[in-house]
C-alpha positions in Angstrom: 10.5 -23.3 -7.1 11.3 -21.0 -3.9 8.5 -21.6 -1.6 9.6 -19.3 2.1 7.7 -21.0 5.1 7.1 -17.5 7.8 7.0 -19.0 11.0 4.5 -21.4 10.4 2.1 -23.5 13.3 -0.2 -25.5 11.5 1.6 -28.1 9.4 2.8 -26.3 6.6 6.3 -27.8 7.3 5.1 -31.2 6.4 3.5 -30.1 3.6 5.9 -28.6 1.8 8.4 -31.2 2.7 5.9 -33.9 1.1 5.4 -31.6 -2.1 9.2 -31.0 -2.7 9.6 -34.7 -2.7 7.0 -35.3 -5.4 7.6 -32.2 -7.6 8.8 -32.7 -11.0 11.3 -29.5 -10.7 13.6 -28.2 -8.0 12.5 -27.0 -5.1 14.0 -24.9 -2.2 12.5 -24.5 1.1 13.4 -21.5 3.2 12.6 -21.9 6.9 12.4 -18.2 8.8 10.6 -17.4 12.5 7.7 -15.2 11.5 8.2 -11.4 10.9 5.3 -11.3 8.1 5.0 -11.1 4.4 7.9 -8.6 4.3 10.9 -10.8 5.2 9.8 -13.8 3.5 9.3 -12.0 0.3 13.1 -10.1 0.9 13.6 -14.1 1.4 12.5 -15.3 -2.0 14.1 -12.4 -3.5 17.6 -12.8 -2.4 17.3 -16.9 -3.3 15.4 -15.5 -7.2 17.5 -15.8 -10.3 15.2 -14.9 -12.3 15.6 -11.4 -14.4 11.9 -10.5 -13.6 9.6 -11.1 -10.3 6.3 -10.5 -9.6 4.9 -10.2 -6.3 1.4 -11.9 -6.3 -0.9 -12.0 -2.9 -1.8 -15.5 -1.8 -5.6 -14.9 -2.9 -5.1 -13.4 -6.1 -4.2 -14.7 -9.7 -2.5 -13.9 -12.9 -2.9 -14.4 -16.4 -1.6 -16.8 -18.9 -2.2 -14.1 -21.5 0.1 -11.8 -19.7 3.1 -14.0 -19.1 3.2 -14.2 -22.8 3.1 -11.0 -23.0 5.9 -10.5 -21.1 8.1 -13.0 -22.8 7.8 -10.6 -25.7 9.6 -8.1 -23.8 11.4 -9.5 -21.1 14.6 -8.4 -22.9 14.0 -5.1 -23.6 15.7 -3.9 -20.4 12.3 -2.4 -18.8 12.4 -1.2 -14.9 8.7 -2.9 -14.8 5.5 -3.8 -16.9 2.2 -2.7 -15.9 -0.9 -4.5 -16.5 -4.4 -3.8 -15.5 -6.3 -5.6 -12.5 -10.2 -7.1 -12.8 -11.9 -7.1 -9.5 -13.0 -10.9 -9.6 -13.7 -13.1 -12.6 -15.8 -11.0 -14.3 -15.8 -7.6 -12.5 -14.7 -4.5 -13.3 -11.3 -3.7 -14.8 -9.2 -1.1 -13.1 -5.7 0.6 -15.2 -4.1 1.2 -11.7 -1.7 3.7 -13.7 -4.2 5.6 -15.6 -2.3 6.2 -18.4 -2.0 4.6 -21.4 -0.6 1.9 -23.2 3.2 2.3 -24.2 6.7 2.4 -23.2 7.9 5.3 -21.2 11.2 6.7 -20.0 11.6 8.6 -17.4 13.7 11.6 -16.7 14.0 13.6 -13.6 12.2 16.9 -14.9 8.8 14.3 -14.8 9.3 12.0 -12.0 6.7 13.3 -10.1 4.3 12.5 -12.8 5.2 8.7 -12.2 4.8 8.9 -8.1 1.6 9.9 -9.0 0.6 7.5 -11.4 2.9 4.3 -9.8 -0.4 2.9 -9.1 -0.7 -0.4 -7.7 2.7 -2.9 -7.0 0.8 -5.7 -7.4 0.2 -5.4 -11.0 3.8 -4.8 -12.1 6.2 -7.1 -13.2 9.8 -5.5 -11.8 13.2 -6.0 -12.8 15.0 -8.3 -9.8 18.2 -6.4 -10.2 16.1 -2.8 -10.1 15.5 -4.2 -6.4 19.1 -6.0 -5.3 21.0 -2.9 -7.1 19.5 -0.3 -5.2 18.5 -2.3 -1.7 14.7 -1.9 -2.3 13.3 -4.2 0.7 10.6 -4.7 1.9 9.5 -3.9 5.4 9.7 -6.4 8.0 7.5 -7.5 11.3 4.4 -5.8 9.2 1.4 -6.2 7.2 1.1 -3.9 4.0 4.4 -4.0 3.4 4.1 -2.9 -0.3 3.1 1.0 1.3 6.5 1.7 1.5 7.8 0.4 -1.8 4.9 1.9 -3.7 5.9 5.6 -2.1 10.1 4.4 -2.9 10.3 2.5 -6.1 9.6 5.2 -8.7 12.4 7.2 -8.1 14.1 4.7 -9.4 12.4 3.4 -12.4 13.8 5.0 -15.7 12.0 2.8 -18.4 8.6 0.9 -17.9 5.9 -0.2 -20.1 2.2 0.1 -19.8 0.2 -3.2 -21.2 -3.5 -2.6 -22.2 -4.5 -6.1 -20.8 -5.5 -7.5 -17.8 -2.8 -9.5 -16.2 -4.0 -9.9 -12.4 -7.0 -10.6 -10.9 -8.0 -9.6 -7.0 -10.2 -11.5 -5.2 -12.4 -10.3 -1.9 -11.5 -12.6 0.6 -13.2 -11.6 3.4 -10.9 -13.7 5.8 -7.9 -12.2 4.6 -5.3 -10.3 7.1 -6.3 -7.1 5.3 -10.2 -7.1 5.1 -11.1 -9.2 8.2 -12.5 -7.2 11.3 -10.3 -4.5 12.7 -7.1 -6.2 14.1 -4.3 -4.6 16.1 -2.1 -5.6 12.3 -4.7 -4.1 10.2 -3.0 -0.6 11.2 0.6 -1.8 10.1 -0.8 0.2 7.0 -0.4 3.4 9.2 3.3 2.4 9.8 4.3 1.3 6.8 3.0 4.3 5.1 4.9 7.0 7.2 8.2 5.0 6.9 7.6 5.3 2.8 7.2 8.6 3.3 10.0 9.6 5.1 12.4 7.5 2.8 10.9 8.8 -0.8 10.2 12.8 1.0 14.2 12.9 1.1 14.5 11.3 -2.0 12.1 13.9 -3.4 13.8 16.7 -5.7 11.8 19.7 -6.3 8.2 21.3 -5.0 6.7 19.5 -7.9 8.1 16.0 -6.5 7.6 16.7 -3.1 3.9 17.6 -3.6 3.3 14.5 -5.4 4.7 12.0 -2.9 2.4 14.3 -0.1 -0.5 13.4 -2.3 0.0 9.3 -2.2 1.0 9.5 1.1 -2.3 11.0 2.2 -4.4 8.8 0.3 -2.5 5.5 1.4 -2.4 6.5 5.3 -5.6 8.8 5.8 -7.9 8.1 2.5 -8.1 5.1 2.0 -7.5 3.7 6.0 -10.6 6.1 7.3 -12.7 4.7 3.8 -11.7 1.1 4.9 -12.8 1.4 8.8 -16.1 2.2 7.8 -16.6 0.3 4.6 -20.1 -1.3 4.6 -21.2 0.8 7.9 -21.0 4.0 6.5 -24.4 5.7 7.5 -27.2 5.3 4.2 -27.5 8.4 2.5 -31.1 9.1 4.2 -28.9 10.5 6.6 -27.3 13.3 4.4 -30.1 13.9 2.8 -32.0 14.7 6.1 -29.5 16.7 6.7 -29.8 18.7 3.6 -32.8 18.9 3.7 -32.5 20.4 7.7 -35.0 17.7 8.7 -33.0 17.6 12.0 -35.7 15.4 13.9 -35.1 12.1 10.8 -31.8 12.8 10.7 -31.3 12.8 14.4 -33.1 9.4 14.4 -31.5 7.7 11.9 -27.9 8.7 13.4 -28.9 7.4 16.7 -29.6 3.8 15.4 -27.0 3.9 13.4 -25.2 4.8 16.9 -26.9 2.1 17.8 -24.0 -0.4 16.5 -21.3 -0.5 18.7 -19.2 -1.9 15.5 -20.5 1.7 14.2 -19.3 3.8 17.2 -16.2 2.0 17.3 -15.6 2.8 13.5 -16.4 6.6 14.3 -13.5 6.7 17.0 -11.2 4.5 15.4 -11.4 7.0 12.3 -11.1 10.0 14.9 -7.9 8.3 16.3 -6.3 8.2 12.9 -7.3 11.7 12.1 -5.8 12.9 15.5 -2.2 10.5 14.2 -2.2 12.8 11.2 -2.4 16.2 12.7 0.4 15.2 14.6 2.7 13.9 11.2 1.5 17.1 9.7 3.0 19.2 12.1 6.2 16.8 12.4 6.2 16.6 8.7 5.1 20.4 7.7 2.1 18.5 5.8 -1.3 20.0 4.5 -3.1 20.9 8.1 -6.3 20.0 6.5 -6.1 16.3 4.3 -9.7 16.2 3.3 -9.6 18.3 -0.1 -6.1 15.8 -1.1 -7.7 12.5 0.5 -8.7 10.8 -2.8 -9.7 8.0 -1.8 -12.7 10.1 0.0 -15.6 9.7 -2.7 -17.4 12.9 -2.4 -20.7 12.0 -0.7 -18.8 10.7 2.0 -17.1 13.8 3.6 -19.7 15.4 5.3 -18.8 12.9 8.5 -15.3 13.1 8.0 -15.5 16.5 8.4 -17.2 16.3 11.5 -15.2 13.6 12.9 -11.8 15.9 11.8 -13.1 19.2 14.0 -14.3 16.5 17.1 -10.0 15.4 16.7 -9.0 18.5 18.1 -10.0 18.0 21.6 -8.4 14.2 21.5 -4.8 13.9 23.3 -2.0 12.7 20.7 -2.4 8.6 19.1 1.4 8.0 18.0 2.1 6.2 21.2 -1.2 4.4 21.1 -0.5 3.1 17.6 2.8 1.7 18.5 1.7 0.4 21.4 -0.7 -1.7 19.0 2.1 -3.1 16.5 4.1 -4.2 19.4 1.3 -5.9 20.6 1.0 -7.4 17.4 4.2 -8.9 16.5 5.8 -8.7 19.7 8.4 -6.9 18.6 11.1 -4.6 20.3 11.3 -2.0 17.6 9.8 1.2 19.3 8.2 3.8 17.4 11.0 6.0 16.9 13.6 3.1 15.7 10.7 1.6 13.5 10.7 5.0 11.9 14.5 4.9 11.0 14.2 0.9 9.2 13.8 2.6 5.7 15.6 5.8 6.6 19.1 4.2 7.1 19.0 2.8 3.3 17.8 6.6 2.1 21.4 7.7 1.4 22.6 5.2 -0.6 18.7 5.6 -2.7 19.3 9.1 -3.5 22.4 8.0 -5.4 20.4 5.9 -7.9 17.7 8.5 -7.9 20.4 11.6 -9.0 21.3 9.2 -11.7 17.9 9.3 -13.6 18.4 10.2 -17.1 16.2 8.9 -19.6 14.2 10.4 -22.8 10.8 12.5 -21.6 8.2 10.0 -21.2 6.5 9.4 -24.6 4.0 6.5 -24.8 
C-alpha cells in the first residue's frame, strides 16, 4: 500500500505512521510539500507496480463487482476499462462514454470519435505503462487536475473496453475542494483545461479531430464552469416564463430579489468574467466566437441569461491576468500565466510520437 502524504498540517503524519506499523501488508509512505492532488498522484504512480491503476477521489467508491470484472480481463492488453458511475447509493446511473458495451480498437481515421466520447477519468481503469511510456502526468500546484488528461489521454489509447456495470460511485460532498463556495482553487479548472487543450490541439490530426477536442474543451472550461457558479441560484423559471410571456413588471420583480442575493450578483459577474476569459482564448486560439450553441453542458432552459450575460462581456476589460493572479494567490506559486501555459506543452513533442503510431482495427464493439 502506497499512501502519498501532500503537505499535510493536521496530523496525518502520525497517523499514517501508526497505521503502517499495524498493517498486515507493506506499506510505503511518501512525504512531499503540498502542490495538490496532481503531484501526489504522479507520486503514487511512479512508486505503482501494478499493471493497472485507478484513480479514485477521496469521497467516492468502487465496486467489488467490478474488480472482478476486471480480473477477467486484466490480461488482455487493454489501454483502459470503462465502467459506469451511480450518483449516490441508489441514484441515477450515468454510462459516461455513451456507447455501448464491448471492446474497441482504435485507429486514427476514428480517434476523434473517442475524444468525444472519453467521458469521465474517474471511471476507467488505465494501463500504468499507457501513462509511464508516454509521460502522461498529471498537472501539478492545481485542483482538477484530471482536465488535462481527460483532453490528452485518448490520443493514445488504441484498445479499450466498455463494461455495462457500475463500477464507481460519486458522492455529493458538499465540503469537498470542488463543490464548496467559490474559492480562489475552484478556478484551477479554468487552467487546467486550457493547458489540455493546448497539449491535445497539437496532437490533434485532421478538422475532424480538431473540432472534437474544441468541443470538450468548451464544455470542461465554459459549460460546465458557468453551470457550476450558479448551480442552485439559478433564477426559478417564473422568471423566464415572465419573460415569455412579456410580463415585464413580474419579471422585473422577481429579477430584482433574486438581485437581491449578493451570492446571486456575485455568481452573475463571476460567470461574466469567465465568459470575457474565453473571448480572449478564442481569439488566441482561433475558437468558435460564440460558445453557447457547443456549451453542452448548458441545459436548454438555462441560456436565456447566459446569453445576456455573454453580450454584457463585451464592454469588460480582458480576465487572463485576473485569473492568474487568483492561482498564485492560491498556491503561492511562481509559475506565471505564460510559463503555467507551457507545463504540458514541453511534453507535446514527444506525445505526438505515440499518437502517429495509432494503428488498430476500426472500432467495433
Amino acid at each position: 500500500m502506497i499512501c502519498v502524504d501532500d503537505g499535510s498540517t493536521d496530523g496525518t503524519r502520525d497517523v499514517l505512521t501508526n497505521f503502517a506499523e499495524v498493517c498486515t501488508v507493506p506499506v510505503k509512505i511518501l512525504w512531499q510539500e503540498n502542490a495538490g492532488p496532481g503531484r501526489a498522484r504522479n507520486n503514487g504512480l511512479r512508486h505503482a507496480r501494478g499493471d493497472y491503476v485507478w484513480f479514485v477521489d477521496c469521497d467516492d467508491d468502487i465496486t467489488a463487482e467490478a474488480l472482478a470484472y476486471f480480473d477477467r480481463l486484466k490480461h488482455d492488453g487493454l489501454d483502459f476499462i470503462d465502467f459506469d458511475m451511480a450518483d449516490g447509493v441508489s441514484g441515477p446511473v450515468t454510462n459516461t462514454m455513451g456507447i455501448t458495451a464491448g471492446t474497441y480498437g482504435v485507429s486514427s481515421e476514428i480517434r476523434s470519435g473517442l475524444v468525444r466520447t472519453y467521458g469521465s477519468l474517474v471511471t476507467k481503469i488505465t494501463r500504468r505503462e499507457l501513462l509511464i511510456a508516454n509521460e502522461l502526468w498529471y498537472p501539478e500546484y492545481c485542483f482538477f487536475e484530471d482536465n488535462l488528461l481527460t483532453l490528452v489521454l485518448p490520443f493514445f489509447v488504441t484498445r479499450f473496453h466498455k463494461a455495462d456495470l457500475v463500477g464507481y460511485t460519486h458522492h455529493q460532498e458538499f465540503q469537498s475542494i470542488t463543490r464548496r463556495a467559490l474559492s480562489p482553487r475552484y478556478f484551477d479548472r479554468l487552467h487546467t483545461a486550457v493547458w489540455g487543450f493546448a497539449a491535445a490541439r497539437r496532437l490533434a490530426m485532421g478538422p475532424s479531430e480538431v473540432e472534437a477536442v474544441e468541443n470538450r474543451f468548451i464544455d470542461l472550461f465554459f459549460g460546465k464552469t458557468t453551470c457550476q457558479i450558479f448551480g442552485m441560484n439559478y433564477p426559478n423559471t417564473g422568471f423566464l416564463d415572465s419573460l415569455r410571456r412579456l410580463r415585464l413588471a413580474e419579471a422585473t420583480g422577481r429579477l430584482i430579489a433574486h438581485f437581491a442575493s449578493l451570492w446571486y450578483a456575485r455568481s452573475w459577474l463571476v460567470s461574466a468574467r469567465v465568459h470575457r476569459y474565453y473571448r480572449e482564448l478564442a481569439q488566441e486560439f482561433d475558437l468558435p466566437k460564440n460558445p453557447l450553441p457547443r456549451a453542452m453542458a448548458l441545459p436548454e432552459g438555462r441560456r436565456v441569461p447566459w446569453r445576456a450575460i455573454w453580450v454584457s462581456t463585451i464592454f469588460l476589460r480582458g480576465q487572463r491576468r485576473y485569473f492568474e493572479r487568483l492561482r498564485a494567490a492560491a498556491w503561492g506559486h511562481a509559475a506565471s500565466g505564460s510559463e503555467a501555459w507551457r507545463i504540458p506543452i514541453m511534453r507535446v513533442d514527444s506525445m505526438s510520437q505515440g499518437a502517429t503510431s495509432l494503428s488498430a482495427p476500426s472500432a467495433v464493439p
